[in-house]
N, C-alpha and C positions, 0 to 999 in steps of 0.2 A: 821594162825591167820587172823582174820577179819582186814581192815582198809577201811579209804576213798581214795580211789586213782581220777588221773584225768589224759585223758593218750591224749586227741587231743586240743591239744591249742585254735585251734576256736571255740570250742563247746563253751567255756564258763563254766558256771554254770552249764548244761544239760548233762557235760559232767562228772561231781562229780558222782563216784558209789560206793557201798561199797559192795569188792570185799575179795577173798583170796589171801592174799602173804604169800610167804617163813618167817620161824621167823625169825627176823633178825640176822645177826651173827657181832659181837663185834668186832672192830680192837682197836688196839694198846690207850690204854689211854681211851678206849670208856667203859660205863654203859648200861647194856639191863634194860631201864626202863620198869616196867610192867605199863601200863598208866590206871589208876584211873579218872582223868579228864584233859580235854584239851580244852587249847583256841585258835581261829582264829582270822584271819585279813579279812575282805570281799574281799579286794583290791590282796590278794596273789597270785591270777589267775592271774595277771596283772605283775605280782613281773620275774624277767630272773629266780631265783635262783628254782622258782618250775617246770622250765623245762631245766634247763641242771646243770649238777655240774661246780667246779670252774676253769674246764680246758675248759668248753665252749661245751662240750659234751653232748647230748639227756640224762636225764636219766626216760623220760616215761615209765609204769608207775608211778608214783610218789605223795607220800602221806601229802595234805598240814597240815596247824597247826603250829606253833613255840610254844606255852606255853602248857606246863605241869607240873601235880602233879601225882606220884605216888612213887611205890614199887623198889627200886632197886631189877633184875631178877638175874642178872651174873654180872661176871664183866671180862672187856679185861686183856689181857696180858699189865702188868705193870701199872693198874688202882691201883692209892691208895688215902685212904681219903675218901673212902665208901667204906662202905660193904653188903653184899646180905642180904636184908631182910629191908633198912633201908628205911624210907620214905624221899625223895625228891624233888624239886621243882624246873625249871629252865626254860633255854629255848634248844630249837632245834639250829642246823645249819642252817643257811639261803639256802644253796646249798645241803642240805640233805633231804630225808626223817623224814616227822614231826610227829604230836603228835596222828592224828585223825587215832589210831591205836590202838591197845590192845598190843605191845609192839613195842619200837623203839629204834635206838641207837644214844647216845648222847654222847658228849665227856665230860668225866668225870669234867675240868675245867667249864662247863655251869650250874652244878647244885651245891646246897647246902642243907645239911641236913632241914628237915622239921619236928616241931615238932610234936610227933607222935597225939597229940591232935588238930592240929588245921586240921579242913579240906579240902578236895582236894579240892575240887570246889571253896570254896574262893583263896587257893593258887595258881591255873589255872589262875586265872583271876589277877592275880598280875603282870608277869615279863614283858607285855613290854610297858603296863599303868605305873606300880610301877617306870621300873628304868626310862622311858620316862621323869616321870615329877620329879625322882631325878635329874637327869642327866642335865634337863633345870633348875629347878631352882636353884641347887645347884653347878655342874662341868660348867653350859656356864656363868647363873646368879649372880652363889657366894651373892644369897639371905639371907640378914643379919637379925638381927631380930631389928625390927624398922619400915622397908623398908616397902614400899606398893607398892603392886602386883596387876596386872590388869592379869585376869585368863581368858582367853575368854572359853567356853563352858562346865562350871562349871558343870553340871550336866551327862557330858560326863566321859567316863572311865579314862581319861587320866586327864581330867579336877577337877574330884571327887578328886580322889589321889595328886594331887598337891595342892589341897586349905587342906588335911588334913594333909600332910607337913609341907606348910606353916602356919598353923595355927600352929602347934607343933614348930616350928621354930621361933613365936612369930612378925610373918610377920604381917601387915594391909592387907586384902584381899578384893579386888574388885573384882565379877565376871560377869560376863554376861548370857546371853543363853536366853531360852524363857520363857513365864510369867508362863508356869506350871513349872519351875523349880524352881521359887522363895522360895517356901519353903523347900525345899531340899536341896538348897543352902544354907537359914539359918540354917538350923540344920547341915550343916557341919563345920559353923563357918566362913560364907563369912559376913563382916562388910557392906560391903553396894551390894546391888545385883541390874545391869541395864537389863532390859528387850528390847533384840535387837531388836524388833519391832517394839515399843512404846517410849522409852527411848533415849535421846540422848546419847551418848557416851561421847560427849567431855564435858558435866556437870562432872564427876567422878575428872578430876582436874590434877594436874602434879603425876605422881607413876616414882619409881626406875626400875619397872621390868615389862616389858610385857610377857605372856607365850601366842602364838597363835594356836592354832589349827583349826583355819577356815580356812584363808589365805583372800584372795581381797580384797573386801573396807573393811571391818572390820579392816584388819591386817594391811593395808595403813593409815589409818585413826589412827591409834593404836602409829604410830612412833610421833604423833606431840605430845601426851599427856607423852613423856617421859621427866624427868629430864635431863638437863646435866649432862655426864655419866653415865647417865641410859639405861638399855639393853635389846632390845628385841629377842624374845628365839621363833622362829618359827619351825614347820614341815611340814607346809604348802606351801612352795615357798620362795623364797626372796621377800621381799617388794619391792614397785617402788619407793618408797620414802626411801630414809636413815634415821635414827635413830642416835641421837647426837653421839654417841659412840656405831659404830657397831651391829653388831648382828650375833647372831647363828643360823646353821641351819644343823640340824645334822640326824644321825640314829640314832637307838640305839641301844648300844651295850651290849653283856653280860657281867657282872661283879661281878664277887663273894658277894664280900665284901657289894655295895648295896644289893645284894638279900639277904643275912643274916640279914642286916639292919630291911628292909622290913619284913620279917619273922616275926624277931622279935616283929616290931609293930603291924603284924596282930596276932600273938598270944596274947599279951597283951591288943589284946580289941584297940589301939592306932589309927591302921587302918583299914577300913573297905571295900574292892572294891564293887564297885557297880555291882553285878548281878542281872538279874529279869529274866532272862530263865536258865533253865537245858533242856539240850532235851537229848536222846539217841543214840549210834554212830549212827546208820541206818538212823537217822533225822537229821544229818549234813547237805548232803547238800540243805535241804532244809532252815536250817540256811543260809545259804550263800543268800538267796535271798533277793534283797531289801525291797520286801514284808515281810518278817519274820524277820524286825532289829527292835526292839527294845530299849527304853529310855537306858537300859545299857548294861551289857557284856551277850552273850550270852555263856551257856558254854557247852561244852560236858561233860556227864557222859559215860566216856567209860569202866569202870570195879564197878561191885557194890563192896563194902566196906566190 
């Protein structure tokens, strides 16, 4: 099978090829996804878990990616709760071989049925935006409906998906980002939108909830405009400054029950991620370049439909 492998750590970027590997073979609880489409993280070159497994061992070559949508292929010994043929959507192991393959193996708890109508490319681009900004607004935040939310980089993957949460959650939404996202932002249902350039920040006023994904002075600056017992929800660093009551600062994990959640709202039209590239597997890794990022998710088309 084709994939994108990466096999010398200091290469970088220059070091992404797309190569032949062995199909992969299925252990115990694991799904041979046939993969449809796939999403990356720029940063994964940089990630332990794309050059050794979780005993601390080389496993170059090794193929990055964490989100996919496709075909369940086979299924391991004692896989149940899918079956061959079904379509699904989940994520990779962080310590395995990922997505930017034409087939890969994933353990049967990371995906969840996909319905057969919605498409791969939006659903690629869902699990670690989607569950990211469940995960903060809802499992660190416990964002009520009422509350008002400061959303820093609104117009970002992870940023998009969180104001269209919260908006469904019946939150106040404050976002930020730059002055060409102002209206992107409105149309996702942000109530008032600051342009981090131009705009003060601390005019927005006292919110319950901060979500960061910048980190520095922005996210520093972010702790003074909280309420008492108000929480800010970073992925960016700890701030230097404390926050009335705490803060979170997490990964994110996989979890069933959000992805089905998610699903479900992206089939119903509810949610929407932000893509503006498709490319080809052979033009991964030229995705990975900072020259080739674009305003949202770039996604791979690795099997046509």
């Amino acid at each position: 099978m084709r994939a994108i492998t990466v096999r010398d750590r200091t290469a970088g970027i220059s070091g992404l090829a797309l190569t032949d590997l062995p199909h992969p073979t299925p252990a115990e609880n694991d799904v041979i996804v046939q993969v449809h489409a796939a999403g990356f993280t720029r940063g994964e070159l940089d990630w332990s878990g794309t050059w050794t497994d979780r005993a601390g061992r080389d496993r170059t070559p090794s193929v990055p990616g964490h989100e996919l949508s496709g075909v369940v292929a086979e299924l391991g010994f004692g896989t149940t709760g899918l079956t061959v043929g079904q379509h699904v959507f989940g994520l990779t192991d962080w310590a395995r071989n990922g997505s930017l393959a034409e087939y890969t193996a994933v353990e049967a708890r990371n995906l969840v049925p996909l319905p057969a109508d919605v498409d791969h490319v939006a659903a690629a681009a869902l699990p670690i935006s989607g569950l990211t900004a469940w995960q903060a607004l809802f499992d660190h935040a416990h964002l009520k409906t009422g509350q008002t939310v400061l959303i820093h980089g609104v117009g970002g993957a992870v940023g998009s998906v969180a104001t269209q949460l919260a908006r469904e959650a019946g939150a106040r939404i404050i976002g930020t980002g730059r002055a060409s996202d102002r209206d992107a932002a409105r149309g996702l249902g942000v109530h008032k939108f600051v342009d981090l350039d131009g705009e003060p920040l601390e005019d927005v006023g006292e919110v319950d909830v901060v979500l960061d994904v910048i980190g520095g002075d922005i996210r520093d600056r972010s702790t003074a405009l909280l309420r008492p017992g108000g929480t800010l929800v970073t992925i960016a660093g700890p701030p230097t400054i404390h926050p009335h009551d705490g803060r979170a600062i997490f990964v994110v994990e996989p979890n069933r029950e959000q992805l089905a959640q998610l699903a479900t709202r992206l089939r119903d039209g509810r949610l929407v991620p932000l893509v503006t590239t498709v490319r080809p597997l052979a033009d991964a890794p030229a995705a990975f370049s900072p020259d080739g990022r674009t305003r949202g998710r770039t996604i791979i088309k690795v099997t046509t439909d």
